[in-house]
N, C-alpha and C positions, 0 to 999 in steps of 0.2 A: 290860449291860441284857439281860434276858431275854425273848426273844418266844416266846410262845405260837402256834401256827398252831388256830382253832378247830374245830369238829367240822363246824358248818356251811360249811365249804370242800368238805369231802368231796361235800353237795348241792348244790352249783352245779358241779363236773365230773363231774357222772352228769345227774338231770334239767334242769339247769340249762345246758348245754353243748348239746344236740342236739333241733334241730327236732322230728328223728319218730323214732319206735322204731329204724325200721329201718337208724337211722346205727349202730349198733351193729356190723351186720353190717361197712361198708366199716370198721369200723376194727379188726374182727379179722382180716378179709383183708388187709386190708396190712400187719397184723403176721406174717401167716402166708407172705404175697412176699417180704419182708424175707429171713424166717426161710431161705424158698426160695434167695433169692439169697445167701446166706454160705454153708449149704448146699453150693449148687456153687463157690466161691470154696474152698471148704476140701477140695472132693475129695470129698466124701461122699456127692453122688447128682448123677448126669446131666439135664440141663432136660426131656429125653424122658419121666422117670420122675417129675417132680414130678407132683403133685397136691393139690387141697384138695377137701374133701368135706363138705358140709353136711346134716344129717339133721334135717328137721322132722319128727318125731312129736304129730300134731295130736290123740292118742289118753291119750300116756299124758305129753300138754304137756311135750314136752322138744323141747331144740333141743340137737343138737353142732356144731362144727366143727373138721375135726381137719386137722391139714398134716404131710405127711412132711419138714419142713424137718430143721434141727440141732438142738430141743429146748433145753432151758433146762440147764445142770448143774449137779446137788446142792446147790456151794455156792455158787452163785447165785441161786439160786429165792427165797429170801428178796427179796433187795435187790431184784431183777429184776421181780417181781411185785407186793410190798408197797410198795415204795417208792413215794412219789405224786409227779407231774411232775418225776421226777431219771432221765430215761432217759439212757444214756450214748452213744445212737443220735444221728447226727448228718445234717442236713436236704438234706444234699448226696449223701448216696447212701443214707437211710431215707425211706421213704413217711411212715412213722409215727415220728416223735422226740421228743415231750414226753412222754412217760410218762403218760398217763391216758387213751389210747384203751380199756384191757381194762379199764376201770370201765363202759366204756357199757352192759353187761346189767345189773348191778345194779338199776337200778331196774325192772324187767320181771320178775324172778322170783322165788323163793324161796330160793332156794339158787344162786349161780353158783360155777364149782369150774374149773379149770386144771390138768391132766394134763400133766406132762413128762416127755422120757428122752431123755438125750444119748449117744451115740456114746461106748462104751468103760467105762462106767458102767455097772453091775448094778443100778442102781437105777431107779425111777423114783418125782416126788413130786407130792402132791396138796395143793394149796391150794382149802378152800371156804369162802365166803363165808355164812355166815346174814342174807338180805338183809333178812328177817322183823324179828331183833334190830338188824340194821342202821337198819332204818327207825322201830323206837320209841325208840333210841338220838339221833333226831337230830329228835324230838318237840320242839319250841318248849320252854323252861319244864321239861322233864326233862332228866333225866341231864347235871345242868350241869357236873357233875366230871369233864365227859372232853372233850378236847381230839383233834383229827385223829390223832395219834398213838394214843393208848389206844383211840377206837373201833376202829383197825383191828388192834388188838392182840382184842381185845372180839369179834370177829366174824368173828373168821380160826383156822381148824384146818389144820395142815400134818401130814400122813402122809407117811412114804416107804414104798415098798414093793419087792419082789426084782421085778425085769426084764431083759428078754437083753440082755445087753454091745451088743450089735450095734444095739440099738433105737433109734430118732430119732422123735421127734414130738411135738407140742405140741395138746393137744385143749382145748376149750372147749365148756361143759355148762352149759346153763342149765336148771331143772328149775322145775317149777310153774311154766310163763310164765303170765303174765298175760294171760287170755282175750280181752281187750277192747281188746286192740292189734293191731294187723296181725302181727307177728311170727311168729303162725302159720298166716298164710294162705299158704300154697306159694308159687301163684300171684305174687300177692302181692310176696313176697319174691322168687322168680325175676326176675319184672321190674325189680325194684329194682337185683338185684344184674349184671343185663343190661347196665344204664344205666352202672354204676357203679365195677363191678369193673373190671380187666386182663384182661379177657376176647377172644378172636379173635372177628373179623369172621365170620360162615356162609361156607360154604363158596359158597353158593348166592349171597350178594352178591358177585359176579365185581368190582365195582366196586376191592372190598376186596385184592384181589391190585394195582392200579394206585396205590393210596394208598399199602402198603407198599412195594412198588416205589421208586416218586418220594422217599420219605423215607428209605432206602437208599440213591439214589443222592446222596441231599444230607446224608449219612453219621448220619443220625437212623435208631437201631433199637429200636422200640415194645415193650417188653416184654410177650407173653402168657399165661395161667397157666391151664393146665387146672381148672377148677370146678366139680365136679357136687354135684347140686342132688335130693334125693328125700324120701321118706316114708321109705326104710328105706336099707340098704347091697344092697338086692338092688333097687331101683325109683330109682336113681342115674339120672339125665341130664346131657348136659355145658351150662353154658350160654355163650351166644355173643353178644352184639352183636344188639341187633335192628333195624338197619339192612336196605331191603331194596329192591330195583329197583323197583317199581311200589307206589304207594300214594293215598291218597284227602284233596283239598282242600278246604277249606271255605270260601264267597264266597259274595255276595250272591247270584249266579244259582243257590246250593246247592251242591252235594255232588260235586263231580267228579273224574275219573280223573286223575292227573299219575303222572312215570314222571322218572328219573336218565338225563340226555341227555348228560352229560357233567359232567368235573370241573374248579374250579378250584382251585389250590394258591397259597397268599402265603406272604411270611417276613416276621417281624418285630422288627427292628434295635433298639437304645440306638442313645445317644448317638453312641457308638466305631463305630456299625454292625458289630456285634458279634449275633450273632443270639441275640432274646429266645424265641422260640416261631416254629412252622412249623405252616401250617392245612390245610385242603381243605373246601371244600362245591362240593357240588350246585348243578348247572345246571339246571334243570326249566322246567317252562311258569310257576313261578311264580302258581297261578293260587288260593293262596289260603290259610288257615292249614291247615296237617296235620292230620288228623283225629286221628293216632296221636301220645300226646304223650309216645312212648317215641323216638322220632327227630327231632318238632320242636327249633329252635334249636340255634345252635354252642353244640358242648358244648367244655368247657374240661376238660384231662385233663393232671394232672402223675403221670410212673412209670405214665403209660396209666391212671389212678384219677380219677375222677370229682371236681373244686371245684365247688362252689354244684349245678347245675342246669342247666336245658334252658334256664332266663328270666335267666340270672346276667348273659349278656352284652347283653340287649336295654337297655340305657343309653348302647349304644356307635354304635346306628343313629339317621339322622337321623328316623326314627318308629319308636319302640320295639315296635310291633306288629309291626312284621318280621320281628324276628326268629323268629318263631312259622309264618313262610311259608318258613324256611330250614334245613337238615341240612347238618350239617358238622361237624368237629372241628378244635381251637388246642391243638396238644402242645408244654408249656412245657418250653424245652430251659435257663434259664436261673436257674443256681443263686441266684440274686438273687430272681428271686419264689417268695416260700415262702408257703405257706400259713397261713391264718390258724389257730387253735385248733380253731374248727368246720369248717375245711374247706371252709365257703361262700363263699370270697373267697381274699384275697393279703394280706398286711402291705404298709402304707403305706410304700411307700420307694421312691425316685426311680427304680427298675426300673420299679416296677407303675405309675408315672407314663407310663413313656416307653410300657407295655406295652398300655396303654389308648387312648393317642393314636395307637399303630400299628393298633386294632383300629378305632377311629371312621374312619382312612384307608384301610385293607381293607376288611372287611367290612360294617363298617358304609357306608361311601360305595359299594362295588361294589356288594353285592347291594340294596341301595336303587334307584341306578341301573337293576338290571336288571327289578325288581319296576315299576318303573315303566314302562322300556320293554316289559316283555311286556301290563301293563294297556292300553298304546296300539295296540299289536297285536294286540289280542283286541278293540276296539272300532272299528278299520280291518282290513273284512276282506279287501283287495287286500292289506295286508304280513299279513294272517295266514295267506292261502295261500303266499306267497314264502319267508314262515319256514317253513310247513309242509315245502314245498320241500325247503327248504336243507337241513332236516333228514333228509330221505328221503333224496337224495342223501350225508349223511353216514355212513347208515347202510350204506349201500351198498358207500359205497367201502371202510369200516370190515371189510363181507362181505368183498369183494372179497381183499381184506390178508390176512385170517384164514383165510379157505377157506368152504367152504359146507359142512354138515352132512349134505348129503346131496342127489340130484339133486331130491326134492321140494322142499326148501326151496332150489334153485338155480332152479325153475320159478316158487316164490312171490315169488322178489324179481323174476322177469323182469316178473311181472302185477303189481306193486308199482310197478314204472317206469313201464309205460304207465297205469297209474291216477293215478301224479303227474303225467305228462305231461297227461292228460284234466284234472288243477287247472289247469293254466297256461291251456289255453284257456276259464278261467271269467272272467279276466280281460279288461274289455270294451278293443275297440279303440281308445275313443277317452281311456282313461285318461292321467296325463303320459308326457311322452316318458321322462322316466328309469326309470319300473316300465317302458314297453315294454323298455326296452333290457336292463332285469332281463329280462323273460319271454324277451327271444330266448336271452340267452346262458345261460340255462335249460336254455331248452328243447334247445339243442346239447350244454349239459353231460349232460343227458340221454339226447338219442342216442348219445352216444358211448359212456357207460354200460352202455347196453342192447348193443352190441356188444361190450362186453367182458366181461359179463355173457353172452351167448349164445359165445364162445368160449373163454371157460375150464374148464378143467380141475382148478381148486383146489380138492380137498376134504381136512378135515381129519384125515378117517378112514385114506384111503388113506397119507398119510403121517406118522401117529401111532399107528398100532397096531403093537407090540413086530412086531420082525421073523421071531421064532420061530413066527407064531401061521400054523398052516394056511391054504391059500385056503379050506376049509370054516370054518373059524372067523371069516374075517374077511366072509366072507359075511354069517354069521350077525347078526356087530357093524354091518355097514351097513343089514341087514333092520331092525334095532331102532334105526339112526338115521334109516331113513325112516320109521318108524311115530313117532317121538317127534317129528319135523318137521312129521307131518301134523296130531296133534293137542296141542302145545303150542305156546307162543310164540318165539320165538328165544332170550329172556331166558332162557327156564324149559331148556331144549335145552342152551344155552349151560354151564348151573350142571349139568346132571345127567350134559353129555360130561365136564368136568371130574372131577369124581366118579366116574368109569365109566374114567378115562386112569389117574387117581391110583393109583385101585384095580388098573388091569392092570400099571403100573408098580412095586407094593408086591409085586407074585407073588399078587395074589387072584383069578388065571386057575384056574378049576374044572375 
């Protein structure tokens, strides 16, 4: 028996496959990881020196994206490209394995084309797609005599052309996009790919040093991949995670400040207690949906790439609006949930069973729990000073640990103690016995604090600046960490010593 595969398959995994334009993108970046990661398996470039680069020309409506991975070779580019969902990439160590992610431009522009050149090969070859003919080709009631096969025989030109033996890369070109899609709004598209790509935490989110950490030491290592993002090859930016210390609530009382006070980490077990996935969110006041809905909701991230969305996992909380007052990330470690087609979910399979009933017992029951108790705390304000409290005191001790940035900000945390101390006595005398018993032992954790805070000598400058560097230079370096004490906040001091260490440590002493 003979089966035909029809034309119209072809439109249902291009527009028929993906929500919004801009899935297109994650699914050439993670053919371009991929690419990266066999790449350094084979010897052929160091993770320091990958890169992907993306050019939106909103002028002359083109988009590239190009990856110094291993390139496609000669006599694969054929099968490798034309071939439709027969990828020979396998789901256990590809992001990308069904063979029809590099159809997602198609239907956004006029022309999409794929540039390769592998290692050792004087050649390199061009696949372009006529997305024009493409699409009157697959017109209802026309061109009945062609089948999946022949349209993409119909609508494909390959060139080879001379290139240096030495040369690796794989580019992607979409020309005439289509104006009236997001795809060419930068912006736009930065954000998207923020969300979504393998991209590193900022440097500035110090947070993001404690999460790799912790998943390090519970032998989980997060793949990152350098991505810049411009108008041209000369107006390149890198993009990063927009994760960020301090940001803005929304609640009935309106619009207010919240701030990352701390992290929690879970793990999530099968059946075997075999670990499915390992998480972290945010500790905050809780005090309301994020305003920014590029960090709202645990986001779900298998190979560090973005499944569903910021709202994917609010089915897992005992009220699904939660998840919208919560930041945090579920990095699935477990070859068993694999991704659906689109990438917006998991495949139905007793994994993604067990992997869901782990998430309504984490996250879903903790951070519920805690949105709740911060509600009753912000509406009792004898526990909302005590929390307040508890937190000043944490911050403290946390100084204490770390060192102080500088004797002004040793003098700010000293007037930070007795101005918590000055909360405790707003508390009236004849409150229950158990807050008094809170306020006394308080107010001693307190004192005790404040002396060791007025006899220490921890500062982090003195014993982190290279040992090579003059007493005049190292002058200099504590002059510019009490100026940045005076006028920023600890958070902000915190992210730019780091950067300013990084830096003396790489030899970018002037």
């Amino acid at each position: 028996m003979d089966i035909e595969i029809g034309k119209f398959t072809l439109e249902s995994l291009t527009t028929g496959m993906y929500s919004e334009p801009e899935s297109c993108f994650r699914e050439y970046i993670q053919n371009a990881v991929d690419s990266l990661d066999a790449a350094f398996s084979e010897g052929i470039i160091k993770p320091e020196d990958f890169r992907i680069e993306i050019i939106i020309d909103g002028t002359r409506r083109e988009i590239t994206i190009r990856d110094n991975g291993t390139g496609v070779k000669k006599d694969l580019v054929g099968k490798t490209l034309l071939d439709i969902g027969n990828s020979t990439k396998l789901h256990t160590t590809n992001r990308g394995f069904r063979g029809i992610g590099r159809l997602g431009g198609l239907s956004y522009c006029k022309r999409l084309s794929f540039c390769t050149s592998a290692v050792g090969e004087n050649v390199k070859t061009l696949i372009t797609f006529d997305c024009d003919k493409l699409k009157a080709l697959l017109v209802p009631g026309q061109s009945t005599e062609h089948n999946l096969q022949s349209v993409i025989e119909a609508v494909t030109e390959i060139k080879v052309m001379q290139e240096q033996s030495s040369a690796h890369y794989f580019i992607v070109k979409m020309e005439e996009v289509d104006d009236i899609s997001s795809l060419l709004d930068l912006e736009t598209v930065k954000d998207y790919i923020s969300q979504v790509a393998p991209v590193p935490f900022k440097e500035r989110f110090y947070w993001g040093r404690e999460i790799k950490k912790e998943l390090l030491e519970n032998g989980i290592a997060i793949a990152e991949y350098p991505i810049f993002i411009g108008e041209s090859f000369e107006s390149l930016s890198q993009v990063y995670k927009p994760y960020k210390v301090t940001f803005e609530a929304n609640s009935r009382a309106g619009v207010s400040k919240d701030e990352i006070l701390s992290l929690s980490f879970f793990k999530i077990n099968d059946g075997s207690h075999k670990m499915i996935a390992y998480g972290w969110y945010a500790n905050t006041n809780f005090s309301g949906t994020l305003v920014d809905e590029r960090i709202s909701g645990i986001r779900v991230r298998q190979g560090n790439i973005l499944i569903g969305d910021g709202r994917t996992l609010a089915p897992y909380y005992k009220e699904s609006r939660f998840n919208a007052w919560a930041i945090g990330e579920v990095y699935v470690i477990s070859p068993n949930l694999i991704p659906n087609a689109r990438r917006d979910d998991f495949e139905k399979n007793t994994t993604f069973s067990e992997f869901t009933i782990g998430l309504r017992d984490t996250i879903g029951t903790e951070i519920t729990e805690k949105i709740r108790a911060a509600s009753k705390i912000r509406n009792n304000p004898i526990q909302k000073t005590i929390k307040k409290v508890e937190r000043d005191i944490a911050k403290v001790e946390e100084v204490l640990t770390t060192g102080f940035h500088s004797s002004t900000e040793k003098d700010q945390v000293a007037a930070r103690l007795e101005a918590t101390k000055r909360d405790l006595y707003t508390i009236p005398k004849n409150a229950p016995v158990e807050v008094l018993a809170q306020k006394t032992a308080l107010v001693e954790q307190l004192n005790k604090l404040m002396d060791e805070v007025h006899e220490s000598t921890n500062f982090r400058v003195k014993k982190d600046i290279p040992s090579n560097f003059s007493k005049a230079e190292k002058k200099v370096i504590q002059a510019m960490m009490e100026v940045l004490s005076r006028n920023f906040e600890r958070a902000t001091v915190d992210s730019l010593y780091h950067e300013f260490l990084e830096e003396l440590k790489s030899g970018g002493k002037k």
